[in-house]
C-alpha positions as CSV (number, residue, x, y, z in Angstrom):
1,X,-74.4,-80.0,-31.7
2,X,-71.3,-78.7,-33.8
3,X,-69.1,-81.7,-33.0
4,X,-67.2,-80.7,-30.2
5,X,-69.9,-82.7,-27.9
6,X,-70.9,-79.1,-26.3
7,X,-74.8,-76.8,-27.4
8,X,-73.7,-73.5,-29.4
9,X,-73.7,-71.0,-26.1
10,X,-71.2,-73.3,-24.5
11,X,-68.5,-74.0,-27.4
12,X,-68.9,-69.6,-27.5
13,X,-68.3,-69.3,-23.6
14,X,-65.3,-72.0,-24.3
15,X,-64.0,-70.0,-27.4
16,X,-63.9,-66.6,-25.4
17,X,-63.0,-67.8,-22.4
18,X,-59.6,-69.3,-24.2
19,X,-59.2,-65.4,-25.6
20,X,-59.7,-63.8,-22.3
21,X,-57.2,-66.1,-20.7
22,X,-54.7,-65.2,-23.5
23,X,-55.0,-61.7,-23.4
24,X,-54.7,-62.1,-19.7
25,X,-51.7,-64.2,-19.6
26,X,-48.5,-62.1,-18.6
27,X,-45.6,-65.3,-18.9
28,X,-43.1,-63.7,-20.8
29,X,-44.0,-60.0,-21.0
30,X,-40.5,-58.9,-19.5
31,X,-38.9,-60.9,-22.3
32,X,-40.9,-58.7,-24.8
33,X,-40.1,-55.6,-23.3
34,X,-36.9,-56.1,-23.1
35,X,-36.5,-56.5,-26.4
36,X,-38.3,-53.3,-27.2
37,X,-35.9,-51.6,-24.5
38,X,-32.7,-52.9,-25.5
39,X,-31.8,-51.2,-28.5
40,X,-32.7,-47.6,-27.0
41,X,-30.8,-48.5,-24.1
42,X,-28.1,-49.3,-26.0
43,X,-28.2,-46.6,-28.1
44,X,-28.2,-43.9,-25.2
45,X,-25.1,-46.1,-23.7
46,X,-23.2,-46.1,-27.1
47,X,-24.1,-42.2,-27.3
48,X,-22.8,-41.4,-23.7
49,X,-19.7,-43.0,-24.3
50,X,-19.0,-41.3,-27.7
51,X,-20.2,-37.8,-26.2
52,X,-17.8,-38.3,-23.1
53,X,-14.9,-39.8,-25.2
54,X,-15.3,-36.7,-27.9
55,X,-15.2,-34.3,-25.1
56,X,-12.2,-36.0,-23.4
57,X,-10.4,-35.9,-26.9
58,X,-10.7,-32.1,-26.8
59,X,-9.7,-31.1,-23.3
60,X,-6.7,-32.7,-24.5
61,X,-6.4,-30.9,-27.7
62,X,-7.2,-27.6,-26.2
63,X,-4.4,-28.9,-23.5
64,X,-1.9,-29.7,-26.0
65,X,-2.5,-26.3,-28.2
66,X,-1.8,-24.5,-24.5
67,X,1.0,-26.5,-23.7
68,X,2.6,-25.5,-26.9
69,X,1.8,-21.6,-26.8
70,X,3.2,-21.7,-23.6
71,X,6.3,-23.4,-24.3
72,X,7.1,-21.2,-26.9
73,X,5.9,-17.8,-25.5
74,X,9.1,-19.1,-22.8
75,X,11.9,-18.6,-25.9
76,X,14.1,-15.2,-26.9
77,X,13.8,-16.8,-30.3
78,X,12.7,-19.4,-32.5
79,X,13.2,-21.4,-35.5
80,X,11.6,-24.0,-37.4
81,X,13.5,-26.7,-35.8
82,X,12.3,-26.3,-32.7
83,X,8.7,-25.0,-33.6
84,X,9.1,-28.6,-35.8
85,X,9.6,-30.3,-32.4
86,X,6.2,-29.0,-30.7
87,X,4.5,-31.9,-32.8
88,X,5.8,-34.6,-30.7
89,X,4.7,-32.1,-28.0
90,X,1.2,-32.2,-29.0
91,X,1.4,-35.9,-29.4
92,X,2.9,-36.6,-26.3
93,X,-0.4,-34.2,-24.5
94,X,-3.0,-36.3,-26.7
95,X,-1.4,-39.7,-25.8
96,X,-2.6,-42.2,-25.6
97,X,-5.4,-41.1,-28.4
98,X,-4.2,-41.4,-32.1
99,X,-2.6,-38.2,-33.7
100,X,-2.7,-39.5,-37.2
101,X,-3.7,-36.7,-39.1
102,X,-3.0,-33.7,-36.9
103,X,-2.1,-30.4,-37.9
104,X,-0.9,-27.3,-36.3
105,X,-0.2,-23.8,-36.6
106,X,1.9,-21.3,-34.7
107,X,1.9,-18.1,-35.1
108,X,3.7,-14.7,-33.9
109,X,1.1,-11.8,-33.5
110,X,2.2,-8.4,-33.0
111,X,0.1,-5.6,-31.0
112,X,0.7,-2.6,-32.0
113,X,0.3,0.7,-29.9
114,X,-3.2,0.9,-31.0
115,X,-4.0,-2.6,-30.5
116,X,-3.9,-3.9,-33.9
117,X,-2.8,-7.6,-34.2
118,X,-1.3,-8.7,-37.2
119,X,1.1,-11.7,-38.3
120,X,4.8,-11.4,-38.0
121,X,5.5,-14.8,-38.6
122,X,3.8,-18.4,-39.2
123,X,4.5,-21.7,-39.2
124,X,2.4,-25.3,-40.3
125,X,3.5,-29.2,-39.5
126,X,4.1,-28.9,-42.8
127,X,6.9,-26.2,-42.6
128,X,5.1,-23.8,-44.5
129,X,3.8,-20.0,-43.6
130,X,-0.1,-20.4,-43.6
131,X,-0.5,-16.8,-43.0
132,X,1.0,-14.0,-44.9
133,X,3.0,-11.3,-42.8
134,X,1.4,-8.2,-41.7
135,X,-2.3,-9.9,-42.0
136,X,-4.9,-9.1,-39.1
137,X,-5.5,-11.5,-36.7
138,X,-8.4,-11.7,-34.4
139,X,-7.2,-11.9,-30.8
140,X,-9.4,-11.8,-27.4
141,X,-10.0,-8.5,-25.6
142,X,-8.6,-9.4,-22.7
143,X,-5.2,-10.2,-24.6
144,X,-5.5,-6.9,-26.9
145,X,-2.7,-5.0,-24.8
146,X,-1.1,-2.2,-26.8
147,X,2.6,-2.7,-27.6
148,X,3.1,-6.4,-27.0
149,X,3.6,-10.0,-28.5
150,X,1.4,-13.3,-28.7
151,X,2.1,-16.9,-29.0
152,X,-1.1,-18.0,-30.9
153,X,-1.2,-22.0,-31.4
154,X,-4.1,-23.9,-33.2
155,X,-4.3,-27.9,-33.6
156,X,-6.9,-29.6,-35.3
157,X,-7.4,-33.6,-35.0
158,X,-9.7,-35.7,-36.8
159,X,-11.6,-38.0,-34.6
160,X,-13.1,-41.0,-35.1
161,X,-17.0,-41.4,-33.9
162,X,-19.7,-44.0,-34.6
163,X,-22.7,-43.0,-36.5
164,X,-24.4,-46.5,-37.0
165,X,-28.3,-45.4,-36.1
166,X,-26.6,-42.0,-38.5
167,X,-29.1,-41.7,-41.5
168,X,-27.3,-43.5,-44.6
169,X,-24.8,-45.6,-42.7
170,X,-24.3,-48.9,-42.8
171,X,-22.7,-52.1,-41.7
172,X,-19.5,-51.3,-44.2
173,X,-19.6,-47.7,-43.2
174,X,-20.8,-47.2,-39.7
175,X,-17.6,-44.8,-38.5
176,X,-17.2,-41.4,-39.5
177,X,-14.7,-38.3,-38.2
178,X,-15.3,-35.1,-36.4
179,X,-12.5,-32.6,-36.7
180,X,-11.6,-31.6,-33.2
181,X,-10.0,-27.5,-33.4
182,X,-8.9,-25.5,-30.8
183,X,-6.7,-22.6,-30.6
184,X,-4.6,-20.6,-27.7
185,X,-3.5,-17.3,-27.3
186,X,0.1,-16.7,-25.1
187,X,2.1,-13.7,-24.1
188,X,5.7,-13.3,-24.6
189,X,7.4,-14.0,-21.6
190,X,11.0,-12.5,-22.4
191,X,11.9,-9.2,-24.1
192,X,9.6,-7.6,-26.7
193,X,8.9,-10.4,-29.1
194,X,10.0,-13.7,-30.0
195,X,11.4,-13.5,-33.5
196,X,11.6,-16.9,-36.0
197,X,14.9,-17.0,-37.9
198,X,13.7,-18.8,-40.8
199,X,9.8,-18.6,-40.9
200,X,7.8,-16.3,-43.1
């Protein structure tokens, strides 16, 4: 007897029988899968919304650099007053998603007879001429015609996106930025060319 009032084969029946109903008992098997399945699921949720909030953000940037292009491409002329007031354009396109941080460029691109675009004037948010006069500029095939004039608009907007299963970030620094660009080509829609007064 080993003092559990039963012979050897029967406390070793007892013993295994106890492991063979454990390893048989299924209470509380959803609650463990569940926990092994709710942080994929939620990390396949958080990614879904991020991938179809980024891609909303840029249909409207790409909206709001075509809304601009076209606006101007309308105008005899131009100056950088009213080139100043496509930013609240652009804003107003993007709404209700934040603008801080935006920038934009417009730009007049002459085609030459031979087909050769180059800058004839620039503009930035900040007022300035990013590109020089007379440099090339890369313009579609399909909007290459000889002898006319393009209204070429880019925006770029920083965009906030959270990387917390991201290698290296952490509870303090779980949100990073993306920088959203997007550019659009317009033809002139009156005369020969749009000139700007007072751009570069």
């Amino acid at each position: 007897m080993l003092g559990f009032g039963k012979k050897p084969a029967q406390w070793a029946t007892t013993k295994f029988g106890r492991f063979r109903a454990l390893f048989a008992d299924r209470s509380g098997a959803s609650a463990i899968e569940f926990a092994f399945l709710a942080p994929v699921l939620l990390a396949i949720y958080l990614s879904s919304f991020e991938i179809t909030e980024g891609y909303t953000t840029a249909r409207k940037v790409l909206k709001a650099a075509g809304t601009v292009a076209d606006i101007v491409s309308r105008q005899p002329s131009v100056d950088k007053a009213y080139l100043n007031d496509m930013i609240d354009t652009a804003e107003a396109t993007v709404a209700p998603d934040s603008t801080a941080g935006m920038t934009m460029k417009i730009t007049g691109v002459t085609v030459d007879s031979a087909g050769n675009a180059k800058v004839l004037w620039s503009w930035n948010e900040l007022g300035n001429a990013p590109y020089a006069t007379g440099a090339s500029v890369t313009v579609p095939d399909d909007m290459r015609t000889p002898s006319s004039f393009l209204i070429h608009t880019e925006i770029a907007l920083p965009h906030q996106i959270l990387l917390f299963l991201a290698s290296g970030a952490s509870a303090t620094n779980s949100v990073r930025a993306i920088t959203l660009r997007r550019d659009f080509f317009y033809r002139q829609r009156l005369g020969d060319d749009i000139p700007c007064s007072d751009c570069s």
